[in-house]
C-alpha positions in Angstrom: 0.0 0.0 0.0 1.5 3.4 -0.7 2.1 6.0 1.8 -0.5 8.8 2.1 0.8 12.0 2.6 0.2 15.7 1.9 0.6 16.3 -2.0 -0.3 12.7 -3.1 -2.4 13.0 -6.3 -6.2 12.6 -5.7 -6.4 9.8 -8.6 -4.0 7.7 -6.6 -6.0 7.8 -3.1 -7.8 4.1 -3.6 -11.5 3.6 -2.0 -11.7 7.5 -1.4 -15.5 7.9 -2.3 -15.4 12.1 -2.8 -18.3 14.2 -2.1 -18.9 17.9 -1.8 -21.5 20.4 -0.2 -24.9 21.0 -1.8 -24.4 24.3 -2.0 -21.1 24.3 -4.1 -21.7 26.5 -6.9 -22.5 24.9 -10.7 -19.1 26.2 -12.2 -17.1 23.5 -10.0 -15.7 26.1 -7.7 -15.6 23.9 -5.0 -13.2 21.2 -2.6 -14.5 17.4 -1.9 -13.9 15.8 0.8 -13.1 11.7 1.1 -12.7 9.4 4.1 -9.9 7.1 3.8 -9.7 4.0 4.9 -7.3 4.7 7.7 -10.1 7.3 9.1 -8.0 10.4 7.7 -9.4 12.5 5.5 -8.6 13.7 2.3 -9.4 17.2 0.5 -8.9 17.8 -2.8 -10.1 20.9 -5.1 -13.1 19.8 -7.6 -11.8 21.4 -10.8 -8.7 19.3 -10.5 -9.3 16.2 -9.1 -6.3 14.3 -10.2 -4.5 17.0 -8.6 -2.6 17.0 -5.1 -5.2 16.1 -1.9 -4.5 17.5 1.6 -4.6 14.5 4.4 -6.0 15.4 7.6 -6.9 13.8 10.7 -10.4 13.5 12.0 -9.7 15.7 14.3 -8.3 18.6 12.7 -11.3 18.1 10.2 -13.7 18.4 14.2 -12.1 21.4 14.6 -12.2 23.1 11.6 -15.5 22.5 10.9 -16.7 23.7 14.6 -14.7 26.6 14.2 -16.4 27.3 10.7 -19.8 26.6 12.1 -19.0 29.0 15.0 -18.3 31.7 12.4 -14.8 31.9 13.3 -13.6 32.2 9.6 -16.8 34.8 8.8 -14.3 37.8 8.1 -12.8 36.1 5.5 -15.6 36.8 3.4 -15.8 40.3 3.4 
């Protein structure tokens, strides 16, 4: 089994079933997220998916999306 890191090309991350949000936009502007089967999980950008993924734990995955949820990211948008 090859070694998963950060960088690894999406297209070589076997059994990663991607999805994104329902409210990604119709032009493909969007990242898709896939649970490996080690528990990590991967990210990848939609409009290159053979491209490099970004590995994460589970928990750094928690705590981005509670900070995200919390609005701790809102100022970024304006």
């Amino acid at each position: 089994m090859e070694l998963v890191t950060n960088g690894i090309p999406a297209s070589r991350l076997q059994g990663a079933d991607w999805r994104k949000s329902r409210h990604s936009n119709p032009s493909g502007n969007c990242v898709e997220f896939a649970e490996l089967p080690d528990g990590a999980i991967a990210v990848r950008n939609s409009r290159h998916p053979s491209g490099p993924a970004l590995i994460y734990t589970r928990a750094e995955i928690a705590a981005f999306l509670r900070g995200a949820k919390e609005g701790d990211f809102d100022d970024m948008l304006d």
